[in-house]
C-alpha positions as CSV (number, residue, x, y, z in Angstrom):
1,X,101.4,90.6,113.8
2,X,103.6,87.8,113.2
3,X,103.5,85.5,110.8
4,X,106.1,82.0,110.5
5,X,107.2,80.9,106.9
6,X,105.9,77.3,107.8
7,X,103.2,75.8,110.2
8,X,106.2,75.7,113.0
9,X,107.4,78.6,115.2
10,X,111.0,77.4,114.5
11,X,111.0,78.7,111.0
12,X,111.8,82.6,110.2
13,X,109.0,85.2,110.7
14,X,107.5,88.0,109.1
15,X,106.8,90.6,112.1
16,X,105.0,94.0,112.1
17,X,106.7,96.4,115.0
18,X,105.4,99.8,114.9
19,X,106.6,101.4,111.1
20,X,108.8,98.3,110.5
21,X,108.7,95.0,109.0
22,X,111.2,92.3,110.2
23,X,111.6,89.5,108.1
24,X,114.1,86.7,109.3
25,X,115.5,85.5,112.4
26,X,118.1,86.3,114.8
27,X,121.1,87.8,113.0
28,X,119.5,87.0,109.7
29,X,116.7,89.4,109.9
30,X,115.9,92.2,107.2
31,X,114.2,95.2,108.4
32,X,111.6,97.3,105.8
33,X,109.9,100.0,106.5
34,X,106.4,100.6,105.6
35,X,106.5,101.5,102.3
36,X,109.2,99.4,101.5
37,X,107.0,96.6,102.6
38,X,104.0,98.3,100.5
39,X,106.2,98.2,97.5
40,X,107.2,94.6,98.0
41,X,103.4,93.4,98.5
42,X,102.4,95.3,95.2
43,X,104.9,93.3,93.3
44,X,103.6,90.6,94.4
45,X,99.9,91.3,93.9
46,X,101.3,92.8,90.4
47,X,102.8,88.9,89.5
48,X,106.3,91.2,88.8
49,X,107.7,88.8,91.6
50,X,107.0,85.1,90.9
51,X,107.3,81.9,93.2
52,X,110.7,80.3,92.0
C-alpha cells in the first residue's frame, strides 16, 4: 500500500513494505515497524494526537 499526503504523487508517502512502514521521501523518510505504526494509529483513533 501506498498512500500520498496530497492528491499528487509528488508529495511524501506513507508505504507498507513487509513489517515496515515508510513514511517520507527520499532521504527524509522515517521507517516504523508494525507496532510502532499500531501505536501511532491508536493515538490517533484515541484523539491523544490532534491535527495542529
Amino acid at each position: 500500500m501506498k498512500v500520498y499526503i496530497c492528491e499528487k504523487s509528488c508529495c511524501p508517502a506513507v508505504e507498507t513494505n513487509g513489517d515496515d512502514v515508510l513514511i517520507g521521501e527520499g532521504a527524509n523518510t522515517v521507517r516504523l515497524k508494525k507496532n510502532e505504526w499500531n501505536m501511532l494509529v491508536q493515538k490517533i483513533q484515541s484523539g491523544e494526537l490532534k491535527s495542529l
